[in-house]
C-alpha positions as CSV (number, residue, x, y, z in Angstrom):
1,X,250.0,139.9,115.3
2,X,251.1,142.6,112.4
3,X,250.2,139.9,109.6
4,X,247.2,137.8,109.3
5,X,247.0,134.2,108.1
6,X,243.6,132.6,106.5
7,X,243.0,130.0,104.4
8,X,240.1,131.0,101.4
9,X,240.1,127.3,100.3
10,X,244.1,127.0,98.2
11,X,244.6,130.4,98.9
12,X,246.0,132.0,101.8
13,X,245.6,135.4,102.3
14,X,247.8,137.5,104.1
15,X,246.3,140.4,105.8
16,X,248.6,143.2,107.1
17,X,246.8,144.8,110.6
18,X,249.6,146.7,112.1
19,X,249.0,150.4,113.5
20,X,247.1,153.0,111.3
21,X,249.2,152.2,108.4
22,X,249.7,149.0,108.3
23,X,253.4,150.1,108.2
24,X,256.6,148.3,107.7
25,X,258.7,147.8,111.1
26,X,260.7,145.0,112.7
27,X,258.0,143.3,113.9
28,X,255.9,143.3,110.6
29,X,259.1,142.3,108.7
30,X,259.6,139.3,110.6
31,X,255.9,138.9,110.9
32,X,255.6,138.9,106.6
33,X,258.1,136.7,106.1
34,X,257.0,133.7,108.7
35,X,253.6,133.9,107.6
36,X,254.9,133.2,103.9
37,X,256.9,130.5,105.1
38,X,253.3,129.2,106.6
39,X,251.8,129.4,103.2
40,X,254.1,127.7,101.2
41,X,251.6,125.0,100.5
42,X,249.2,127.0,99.4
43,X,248.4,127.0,95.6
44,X,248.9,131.1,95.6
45,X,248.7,133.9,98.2
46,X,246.6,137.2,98.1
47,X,248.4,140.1,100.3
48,X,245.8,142.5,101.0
49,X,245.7,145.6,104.3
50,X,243.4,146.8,106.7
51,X,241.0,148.9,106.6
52,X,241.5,151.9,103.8
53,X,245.4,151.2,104.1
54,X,247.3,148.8,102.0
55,X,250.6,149.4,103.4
56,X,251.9,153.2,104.3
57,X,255.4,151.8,104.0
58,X,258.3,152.3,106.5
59,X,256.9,153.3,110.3
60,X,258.7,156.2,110.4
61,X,257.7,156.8,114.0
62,X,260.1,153.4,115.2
63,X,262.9,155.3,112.7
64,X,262.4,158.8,114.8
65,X,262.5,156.9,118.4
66,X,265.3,154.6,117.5
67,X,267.8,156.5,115.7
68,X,270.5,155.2,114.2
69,X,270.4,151.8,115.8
70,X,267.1,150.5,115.2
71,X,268.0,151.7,111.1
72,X,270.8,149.1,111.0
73,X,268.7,146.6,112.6
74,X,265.6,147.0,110.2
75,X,266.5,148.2,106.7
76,X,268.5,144.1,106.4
77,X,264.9,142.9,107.8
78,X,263.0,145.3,105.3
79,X,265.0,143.9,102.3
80,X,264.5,140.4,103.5
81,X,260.6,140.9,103.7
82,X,260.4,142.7,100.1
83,X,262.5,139.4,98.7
84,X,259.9,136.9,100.7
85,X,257.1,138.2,98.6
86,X,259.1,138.8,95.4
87,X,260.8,135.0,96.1
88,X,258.0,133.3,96.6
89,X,257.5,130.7,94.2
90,X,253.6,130.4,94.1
91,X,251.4,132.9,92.8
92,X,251.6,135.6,94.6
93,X,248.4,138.9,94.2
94,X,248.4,142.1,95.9
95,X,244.4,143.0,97.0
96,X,245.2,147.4,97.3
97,X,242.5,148.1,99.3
98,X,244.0,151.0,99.9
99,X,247.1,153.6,99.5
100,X,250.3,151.5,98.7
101,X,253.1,154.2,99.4
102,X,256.6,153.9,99.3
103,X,257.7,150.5,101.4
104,X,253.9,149.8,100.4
105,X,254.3,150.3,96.5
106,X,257.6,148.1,96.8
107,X,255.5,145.3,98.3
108,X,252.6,145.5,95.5
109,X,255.6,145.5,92.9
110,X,257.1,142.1,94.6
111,X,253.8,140.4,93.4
112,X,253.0,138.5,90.7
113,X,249.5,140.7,90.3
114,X,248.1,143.6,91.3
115,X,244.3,144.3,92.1
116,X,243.7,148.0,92.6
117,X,240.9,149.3,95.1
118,X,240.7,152.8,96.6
119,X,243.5,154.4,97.7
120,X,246.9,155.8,95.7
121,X,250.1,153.9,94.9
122,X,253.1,155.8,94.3
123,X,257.3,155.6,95.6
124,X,258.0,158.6,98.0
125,X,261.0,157.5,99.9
126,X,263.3,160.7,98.3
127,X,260.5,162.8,99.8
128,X,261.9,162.2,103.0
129,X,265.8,162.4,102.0
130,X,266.6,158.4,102.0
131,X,266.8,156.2,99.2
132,X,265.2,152.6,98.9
133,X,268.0,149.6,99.5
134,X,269.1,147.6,96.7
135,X,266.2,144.6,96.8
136,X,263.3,147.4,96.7
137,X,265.0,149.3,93.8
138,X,265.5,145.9,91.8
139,X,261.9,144.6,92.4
140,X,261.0,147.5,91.2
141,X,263.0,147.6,87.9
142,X,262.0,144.0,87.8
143,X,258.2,145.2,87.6
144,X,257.9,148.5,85.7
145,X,261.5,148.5,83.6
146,X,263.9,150.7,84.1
147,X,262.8,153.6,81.9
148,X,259.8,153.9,83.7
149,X,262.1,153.8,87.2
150,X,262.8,157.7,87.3
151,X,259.6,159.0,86.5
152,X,258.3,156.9,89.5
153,X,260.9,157.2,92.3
154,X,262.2,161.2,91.6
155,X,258.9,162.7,91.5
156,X,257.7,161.0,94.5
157,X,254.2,161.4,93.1
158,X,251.2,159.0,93.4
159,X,248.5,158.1,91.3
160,X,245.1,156.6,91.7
161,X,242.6,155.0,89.7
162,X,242.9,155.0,85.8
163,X,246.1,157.0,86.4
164,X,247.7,154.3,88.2
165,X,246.3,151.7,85.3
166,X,247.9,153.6,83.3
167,X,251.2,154.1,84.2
168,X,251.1,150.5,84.9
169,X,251.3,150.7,88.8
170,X,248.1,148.0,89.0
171,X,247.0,145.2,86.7
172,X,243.2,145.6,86.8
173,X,240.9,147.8,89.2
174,X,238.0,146.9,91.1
175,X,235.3,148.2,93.5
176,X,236.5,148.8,97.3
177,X,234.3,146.3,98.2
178,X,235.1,143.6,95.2
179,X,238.8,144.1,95.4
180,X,239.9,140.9,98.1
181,X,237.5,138.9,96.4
182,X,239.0,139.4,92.5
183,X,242.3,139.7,94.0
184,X,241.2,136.0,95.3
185,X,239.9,135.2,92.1
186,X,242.7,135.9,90.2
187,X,244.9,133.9,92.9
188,X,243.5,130.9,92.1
189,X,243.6,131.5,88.5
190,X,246.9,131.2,88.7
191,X,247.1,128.6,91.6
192,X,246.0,126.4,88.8
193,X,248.7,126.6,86.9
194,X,251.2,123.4,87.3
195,X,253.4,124.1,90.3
196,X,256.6,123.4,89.3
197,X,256.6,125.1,85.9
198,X,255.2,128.0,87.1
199,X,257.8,128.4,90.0
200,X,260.6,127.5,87.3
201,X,258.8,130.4,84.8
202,X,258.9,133.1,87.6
203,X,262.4,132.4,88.4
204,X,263.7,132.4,85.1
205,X,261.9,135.8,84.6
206,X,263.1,137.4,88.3
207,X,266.7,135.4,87.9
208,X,268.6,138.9,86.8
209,X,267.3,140.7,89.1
210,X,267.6,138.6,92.2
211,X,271.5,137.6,91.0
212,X,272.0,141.7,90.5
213,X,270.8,142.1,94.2
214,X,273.0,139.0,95.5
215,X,276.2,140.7,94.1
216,X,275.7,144.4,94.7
217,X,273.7,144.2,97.8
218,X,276.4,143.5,100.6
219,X,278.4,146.4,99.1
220,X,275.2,148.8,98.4
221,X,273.2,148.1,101.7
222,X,276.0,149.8,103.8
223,X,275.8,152.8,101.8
224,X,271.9,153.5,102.4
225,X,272.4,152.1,106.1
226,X,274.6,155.5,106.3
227,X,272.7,158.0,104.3
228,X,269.7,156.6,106.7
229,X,272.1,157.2,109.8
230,X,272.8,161.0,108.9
231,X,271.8,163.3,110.9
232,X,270.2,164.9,108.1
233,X,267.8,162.1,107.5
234,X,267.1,161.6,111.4
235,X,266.0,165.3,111.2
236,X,264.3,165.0,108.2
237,X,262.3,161.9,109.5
238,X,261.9,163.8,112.8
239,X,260.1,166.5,111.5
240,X,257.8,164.6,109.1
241,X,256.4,162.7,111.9
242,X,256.5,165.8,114.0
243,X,254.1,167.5,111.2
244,X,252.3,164.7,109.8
245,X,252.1,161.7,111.7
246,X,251.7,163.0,115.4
């Protein structure tokens, strides 16, 4: 299974275990989004990786053998597994035990927390030519404002450590080996909050943002579906994996 499920008393922690980088497919999508529906009575939910990878973000491998037909059956499932997390009305904590890139940053960004570890967090999808659907662009607005938007998705640069503190990419930073644990910590910190106000709270803070994605998206999604579908992008794709991932 690409996601994990276990119980650390209320909390449930989601564990991603899926390939070297714990990357974002079809099968992980789906995979993310029943195991949250699994959780939902827990009092909060830590997502953490495996190994030194949080989550490398899209498989670009399934995008190169695919083509255009597994793009127009993943990038709907992709949005719908960003807005899982950023839905979810318990706490939600991201444990980075390791690099959070791209699909990977978007994910730490649809949490309520962010507990940083090893590893480097950073938004890199123009790197490779496409651009991020609606939900991941909104979460991300949602979580670091929209000034601090173009700095973090033109550059395509990633930051560790103090930088990424910094720049506001994680909330606190802990040891490699202390990071599930405080990530844990701080999950039930906020588990005992009461339920219903803090699901009504975190609604009322996310409502702009998920009513801007419920308007624009059915007219923006088929946009990036095509610039995804080019033959430009397939190429470009192609000959990332081709130099780094094969």
């Amino acid at each position: 299974m690409p996601i994990t499920l276990d119980s650390h008393r209320d909390v449930a922690v989601l564990r991603i275990d899926h390939g070297k980088g714990n990357t974002l497919d079809t099968d992980s999508c789906r995979e993310l989004i029943l195991r949250l529906e699994e959780a939902e009575q827990a009092r909060a939910v830590v997502l953490t990786g495996t190994g030194g990878i949080f989550c490398a973000g899209v498989d670009l491998k399934r995008i190169d053998d695919g083509g255009a037909p597994y793009v127009a059956e993943f990038l709907p499932l992709l949005s719908d597994a960003f807005l899982s997390v950023f839905g979810f009305p318990r706490p939600v904590v991201a444990a980075l035990n390791g690099h959070a890139i791209a699909g990977g940053a978007v994910l730490a960004a649809a949490c309520d927390r962010r507990v940083l570890g090893a590893g480097t967090i950073g938004v890199t999808e123009l790197l490779v030519g496409v651009p991020f659907p609606l939900a991941a662009l909104e979460i991300l607005r949602c979580t670091y404002g929209t000034t601090r938007l173009p700095s973090l998705t033109y550059s395509g640069e990633t930051w560790r450590g103090p930088d990424a503190l910094a720049r506001g990419l994680a909330d606190e930073q802990a040891a490699p080996e202390a990071v599930l644990d405080r990530a844990i910590a701080a999950a039930a910190r906020l588990g005992e909050l009461p339920a219903e106000a803090f699901a009504h709270t975190k609604a009322q803070i996310r409502q702009p943002f998920h009513e801007r994605i419920a308007e624009y998206r059915h007219s923006d999604d088929p946009q990036v579906e095509r610039m995804w579908q080019t033959a430009e992008a397939l190429a470009a794709v192609k000959s990332y994996v081709d130099r780094v991932l094969r």
